[in-house]
ROLO-263135 format. One line per 8 residues: number of its first residue (from 1); their letters; for each residue x, y, z of N, C-alpha, C. Coordinates in steps of 0.1 Angstrom, whole numbers, plus 2048, in hexadecimal, padded with zeros to 3 digits. Example, Ala and Ser with C-alpha at 12.3 -4.5 7.8 and 13.67 -1.06 7.14 Angstrom:
% ROLO-263135
1) as) 884:7C7:84E:87B:7D3:84E:884:7DF:84E ~ 880:7EA:847:889:7F5:847:881:800:84F
***
This chain:
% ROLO-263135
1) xxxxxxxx) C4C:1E7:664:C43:1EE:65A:C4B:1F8:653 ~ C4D:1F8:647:C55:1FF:63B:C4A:20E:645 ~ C56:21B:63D:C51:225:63F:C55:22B:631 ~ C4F:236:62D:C4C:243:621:C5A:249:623 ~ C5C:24B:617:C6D:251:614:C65:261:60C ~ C6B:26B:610:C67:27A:607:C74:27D:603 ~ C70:284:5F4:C7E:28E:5F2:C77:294:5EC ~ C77:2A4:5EC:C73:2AD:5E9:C81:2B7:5E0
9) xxxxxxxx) C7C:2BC:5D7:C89:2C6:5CC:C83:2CF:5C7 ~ C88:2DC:5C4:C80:2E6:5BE:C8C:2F0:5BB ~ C92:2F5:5B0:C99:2FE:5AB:C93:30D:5AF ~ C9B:316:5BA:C90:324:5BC:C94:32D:5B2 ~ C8D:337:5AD:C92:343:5A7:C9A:348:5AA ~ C9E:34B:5B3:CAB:353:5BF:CB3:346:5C7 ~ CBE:352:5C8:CC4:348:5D2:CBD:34A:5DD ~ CBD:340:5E9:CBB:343:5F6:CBE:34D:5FC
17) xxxxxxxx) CC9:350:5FC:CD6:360:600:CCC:36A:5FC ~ CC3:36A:5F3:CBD:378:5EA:CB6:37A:5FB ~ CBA:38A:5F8:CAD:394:601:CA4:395:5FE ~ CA0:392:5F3:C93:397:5EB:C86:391:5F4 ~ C79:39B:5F4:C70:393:5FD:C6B:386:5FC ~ C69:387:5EE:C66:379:5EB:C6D:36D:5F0 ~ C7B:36D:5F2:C88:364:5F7:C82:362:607 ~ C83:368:60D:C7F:371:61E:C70:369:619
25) xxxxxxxx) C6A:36B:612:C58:367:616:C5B:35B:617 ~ C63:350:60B:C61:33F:609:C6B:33C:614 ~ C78:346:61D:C7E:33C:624:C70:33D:632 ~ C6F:349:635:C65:348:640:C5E:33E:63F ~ C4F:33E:638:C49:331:634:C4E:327:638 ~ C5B:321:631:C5E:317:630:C61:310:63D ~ C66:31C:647:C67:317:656:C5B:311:65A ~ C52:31B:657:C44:31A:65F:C3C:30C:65A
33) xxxxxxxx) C44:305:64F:C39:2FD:648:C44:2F0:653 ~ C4D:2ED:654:C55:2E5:655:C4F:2E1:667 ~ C4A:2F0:66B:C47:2EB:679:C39:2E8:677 ~ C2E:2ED:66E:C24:2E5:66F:C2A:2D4:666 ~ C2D:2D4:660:C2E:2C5:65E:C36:2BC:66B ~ C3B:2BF:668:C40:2B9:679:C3A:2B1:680 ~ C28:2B8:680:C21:2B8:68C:C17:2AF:67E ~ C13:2AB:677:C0C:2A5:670:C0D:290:679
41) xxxxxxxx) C02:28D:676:BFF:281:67A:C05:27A:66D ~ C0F:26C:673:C1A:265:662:C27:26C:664 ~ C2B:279:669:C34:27D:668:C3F:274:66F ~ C4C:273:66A:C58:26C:674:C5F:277:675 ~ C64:277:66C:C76:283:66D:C77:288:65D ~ C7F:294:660:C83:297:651:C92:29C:657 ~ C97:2A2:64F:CA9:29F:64A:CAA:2B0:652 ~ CB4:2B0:65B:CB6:2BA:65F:CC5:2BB:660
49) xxxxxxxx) CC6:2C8:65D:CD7:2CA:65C:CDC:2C8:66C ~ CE7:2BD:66F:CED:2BB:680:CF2:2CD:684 ~ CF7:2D2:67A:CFD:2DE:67F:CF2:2EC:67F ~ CE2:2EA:67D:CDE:2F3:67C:CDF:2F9:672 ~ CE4:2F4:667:CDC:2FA:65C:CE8:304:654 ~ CEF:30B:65A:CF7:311:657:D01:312:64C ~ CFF:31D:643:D0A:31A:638:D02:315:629 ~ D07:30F:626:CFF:308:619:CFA:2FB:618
57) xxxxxxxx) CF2:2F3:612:CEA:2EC:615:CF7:2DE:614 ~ D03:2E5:606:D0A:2D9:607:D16:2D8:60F ~ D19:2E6:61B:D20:2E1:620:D1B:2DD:62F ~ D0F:2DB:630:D05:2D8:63F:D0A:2C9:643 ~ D0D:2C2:64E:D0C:2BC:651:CFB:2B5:653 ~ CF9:2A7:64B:CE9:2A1:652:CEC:295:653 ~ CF2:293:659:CF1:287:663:CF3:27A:660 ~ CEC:272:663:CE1:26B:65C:CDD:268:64F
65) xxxxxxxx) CD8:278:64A:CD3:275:63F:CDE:27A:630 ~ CE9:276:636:CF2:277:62E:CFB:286:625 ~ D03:286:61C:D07:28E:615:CFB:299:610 ~ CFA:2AA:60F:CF1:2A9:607:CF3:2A6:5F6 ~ CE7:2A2:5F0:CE6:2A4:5E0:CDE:2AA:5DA ~ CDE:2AA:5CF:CD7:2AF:5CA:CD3:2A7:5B7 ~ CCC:2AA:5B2:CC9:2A8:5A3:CD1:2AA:599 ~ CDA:2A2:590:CDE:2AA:580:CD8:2B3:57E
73) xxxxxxxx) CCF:2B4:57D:CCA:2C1:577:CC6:2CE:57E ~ CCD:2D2:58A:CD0:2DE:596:CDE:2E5:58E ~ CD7:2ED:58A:CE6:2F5:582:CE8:302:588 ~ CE4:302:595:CE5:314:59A:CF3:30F:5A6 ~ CF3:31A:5B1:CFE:319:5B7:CFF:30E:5C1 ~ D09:30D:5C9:D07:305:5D7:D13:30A:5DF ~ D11:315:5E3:D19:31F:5EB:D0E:325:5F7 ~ D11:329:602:D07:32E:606:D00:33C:5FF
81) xxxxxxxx) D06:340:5F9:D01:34D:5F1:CF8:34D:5E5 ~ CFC:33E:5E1:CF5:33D:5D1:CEE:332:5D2 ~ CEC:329:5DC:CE3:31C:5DA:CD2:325:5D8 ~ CCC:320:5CD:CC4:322:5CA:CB8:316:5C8 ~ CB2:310:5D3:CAF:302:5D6:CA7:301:5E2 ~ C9A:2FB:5DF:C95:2F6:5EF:C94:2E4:5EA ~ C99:2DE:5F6:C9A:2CD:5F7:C91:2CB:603 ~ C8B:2C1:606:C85:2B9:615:C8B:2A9:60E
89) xxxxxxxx) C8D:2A5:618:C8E:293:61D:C84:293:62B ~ C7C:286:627:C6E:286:632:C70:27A:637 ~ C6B:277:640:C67:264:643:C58:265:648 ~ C4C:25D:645:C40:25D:647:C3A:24E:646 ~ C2F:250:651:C2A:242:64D:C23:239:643 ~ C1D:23D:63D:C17:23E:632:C14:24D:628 ~ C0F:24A:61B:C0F:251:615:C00:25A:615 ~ BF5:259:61F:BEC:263:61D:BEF:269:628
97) xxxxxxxx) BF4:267:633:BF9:270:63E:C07:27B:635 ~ C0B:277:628:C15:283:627:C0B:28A:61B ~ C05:280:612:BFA:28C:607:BEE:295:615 ~ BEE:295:61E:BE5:29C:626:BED:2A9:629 ~ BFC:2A4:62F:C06:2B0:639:C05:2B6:629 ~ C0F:2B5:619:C10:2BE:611:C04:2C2:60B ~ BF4:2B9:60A:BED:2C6:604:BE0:2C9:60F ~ BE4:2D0:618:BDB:2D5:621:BE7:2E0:628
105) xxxxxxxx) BDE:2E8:62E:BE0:2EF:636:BEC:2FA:631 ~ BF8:302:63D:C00:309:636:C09:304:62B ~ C0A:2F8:625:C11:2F2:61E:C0F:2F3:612 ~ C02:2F1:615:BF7:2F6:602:BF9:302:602 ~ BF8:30C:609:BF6:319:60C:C0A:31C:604 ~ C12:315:60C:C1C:318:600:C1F:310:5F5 ~ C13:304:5F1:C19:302:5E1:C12:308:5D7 ~ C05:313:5DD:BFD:317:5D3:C06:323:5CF
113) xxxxxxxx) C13:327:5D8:C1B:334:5D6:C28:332:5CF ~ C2B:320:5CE:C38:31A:5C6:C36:327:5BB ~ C33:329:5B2:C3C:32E:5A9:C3F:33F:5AA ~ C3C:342:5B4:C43:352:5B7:C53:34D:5BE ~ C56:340:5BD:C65:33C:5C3:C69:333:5BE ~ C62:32F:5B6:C67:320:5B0:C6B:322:5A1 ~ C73:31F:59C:C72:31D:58B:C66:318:585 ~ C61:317:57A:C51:313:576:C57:305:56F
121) xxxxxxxx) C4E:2FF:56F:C4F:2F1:566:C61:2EF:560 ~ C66:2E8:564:C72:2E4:564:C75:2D6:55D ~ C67:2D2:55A:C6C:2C4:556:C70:2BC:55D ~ C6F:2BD:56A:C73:2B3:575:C6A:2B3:57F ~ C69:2A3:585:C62:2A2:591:C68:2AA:59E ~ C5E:2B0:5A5:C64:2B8:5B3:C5E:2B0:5C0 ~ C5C:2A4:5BB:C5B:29A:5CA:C5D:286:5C4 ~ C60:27F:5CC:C63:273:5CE:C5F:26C:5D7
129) xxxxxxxx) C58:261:5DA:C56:25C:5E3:C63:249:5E0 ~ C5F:242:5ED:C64:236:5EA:C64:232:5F7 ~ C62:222:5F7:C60:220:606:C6F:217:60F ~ C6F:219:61A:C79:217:623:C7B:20D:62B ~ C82:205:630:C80:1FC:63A:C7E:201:646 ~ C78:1FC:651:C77:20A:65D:C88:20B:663 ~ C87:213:667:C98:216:66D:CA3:217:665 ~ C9B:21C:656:CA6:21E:64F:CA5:22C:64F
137) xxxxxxxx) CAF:237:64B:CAC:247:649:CB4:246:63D ~ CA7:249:633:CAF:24F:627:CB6:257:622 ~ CC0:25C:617:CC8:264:619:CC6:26C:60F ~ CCE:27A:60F:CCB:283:602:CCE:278:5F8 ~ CDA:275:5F5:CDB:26F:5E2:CCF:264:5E2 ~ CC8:260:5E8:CBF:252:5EC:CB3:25F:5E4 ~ CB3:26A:5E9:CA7:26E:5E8:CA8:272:5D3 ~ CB1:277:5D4:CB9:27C:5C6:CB9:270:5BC
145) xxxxxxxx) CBC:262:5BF:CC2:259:5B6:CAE:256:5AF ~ CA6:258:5BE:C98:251:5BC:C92:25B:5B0 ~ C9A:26E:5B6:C8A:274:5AC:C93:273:59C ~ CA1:272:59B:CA7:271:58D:CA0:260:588 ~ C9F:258:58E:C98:24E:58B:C86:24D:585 ~ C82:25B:58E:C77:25B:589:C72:264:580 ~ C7A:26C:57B:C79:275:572:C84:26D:565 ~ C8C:267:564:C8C:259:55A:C81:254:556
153) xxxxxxxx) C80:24D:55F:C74:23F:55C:C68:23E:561 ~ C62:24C:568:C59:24A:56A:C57:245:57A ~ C46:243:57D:C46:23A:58C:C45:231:588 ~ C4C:227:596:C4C:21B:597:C50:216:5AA ~ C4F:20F:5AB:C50:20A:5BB:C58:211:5C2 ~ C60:210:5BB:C6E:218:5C5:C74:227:5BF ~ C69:22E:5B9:C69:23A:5B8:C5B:23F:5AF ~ C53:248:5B9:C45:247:5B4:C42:25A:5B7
161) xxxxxxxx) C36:257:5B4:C2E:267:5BB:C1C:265:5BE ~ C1C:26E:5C1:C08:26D:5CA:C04:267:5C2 ~ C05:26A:5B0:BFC:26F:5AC:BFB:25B:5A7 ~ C0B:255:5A6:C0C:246:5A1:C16:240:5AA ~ C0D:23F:5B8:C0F:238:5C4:C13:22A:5C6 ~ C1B:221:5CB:C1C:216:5D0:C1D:211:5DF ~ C14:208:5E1:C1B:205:5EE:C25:1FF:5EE ~ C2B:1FB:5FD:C35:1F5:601:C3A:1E6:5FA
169) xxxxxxxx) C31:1E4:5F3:C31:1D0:5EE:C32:1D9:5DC ~ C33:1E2:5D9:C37:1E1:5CB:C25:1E7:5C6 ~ C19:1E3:5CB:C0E:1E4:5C7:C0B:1F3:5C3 ~ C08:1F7:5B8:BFE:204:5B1:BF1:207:5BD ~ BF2:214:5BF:BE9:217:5C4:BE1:228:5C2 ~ BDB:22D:5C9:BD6:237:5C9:BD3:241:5D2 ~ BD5:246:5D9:BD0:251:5E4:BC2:256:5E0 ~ BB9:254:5E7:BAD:25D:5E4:BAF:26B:5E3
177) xxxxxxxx) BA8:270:5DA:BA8:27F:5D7:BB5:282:5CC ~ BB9:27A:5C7:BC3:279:5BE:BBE:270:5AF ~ BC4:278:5A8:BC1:270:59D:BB5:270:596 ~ BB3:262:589:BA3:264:586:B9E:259:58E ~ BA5:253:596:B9E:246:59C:B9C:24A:5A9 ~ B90:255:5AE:B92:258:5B8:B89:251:5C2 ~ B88:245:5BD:B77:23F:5C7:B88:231:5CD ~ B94:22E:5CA:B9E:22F:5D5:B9C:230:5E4
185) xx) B99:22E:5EA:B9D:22E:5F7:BAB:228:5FB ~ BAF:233:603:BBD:22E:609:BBF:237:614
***
């Protein structure tokens, strides 16, 4: 059974390194959100640095899920001092078990707060989906090649969003509570 590919991108106002509280509010958060998703029903795995995290995101060892990458269009640092950047790589079973984990609970609670840390409208998608063969783990550039693909050309099977869904066979679909077609069931 194919499983749900996530890549998540968001340029922050600050570097991570900033003391500023707002830096300190979204890393906190961000721990707190990673352990309630974790615990979401669909969840598999997401991309953890082998060495703990330490240092900068591009010099972290993950594993598995490859090199990190990032976007052409990430023009701030990648030092540990000046990376100015939040990423996720997810694996899930389907796609309403992951639209449930990101809009409910502390998760909504921090994307209603995205722009006290995020750059505002960028002209870029800040998520990607695409689906997987099971036992595959996708990798950062997998995640990067899909959302520069979908901020190109739009969704399509092998790089989509909630809002213009596909299943696994290529098919258009819909999430309830999304969109104008919300009488959808999925």
């Amino acid at each position: 059974m194919p499983h749900l590919a996530l890549y998540t991108f968001g340029t922050l106002k600050s570097p991570l390194a900033d003391p500023a509280p707002l830096t300190r509010e979204f890393y906190d958060i961000g721990a707190a959100v990673y352990r309630t998703i974790s615990q979401q029903p669909g969840y598999l795995a997401h991309a953890e640095a082998a060495d703990g995290g330490r240092g900068s995101h591009f010099e972290a060892d993950w594993g598995a899920w490859g090199e990190f990458a990032v976007p052409a269009w990430y023009d701030k640092g990648r030092t540990a001092d000046t990376t100015a950047l939040a990423a996720s790589l997810s694996l899930w079973t389907d796609l309403r078990p992951a639209f449930d984990a990101v809009y409910t609970g502390l998760h909504r609670e921090a994307l209603n707060r995205r722009y006290d840390w995020f750059e505002r409208r960028t002209g870029h998608p800040s998520h990607v989906f695409w689906w997987v063969a099971e036992g595959v783990i996708p990798t950062w550039q997998d995640g990067v090649s899909r959302l520069e693909q979908l901020h190109d050309h739009g969704s399509a099977p092998h790089a989509f969003t909630f809002h213009h869904a596909f299943t696994p066979d290529g098919t258009a679909t819909r999430i309830k509570g999304t969109g104008p077609e919300r009488d959808q069931v999925r």
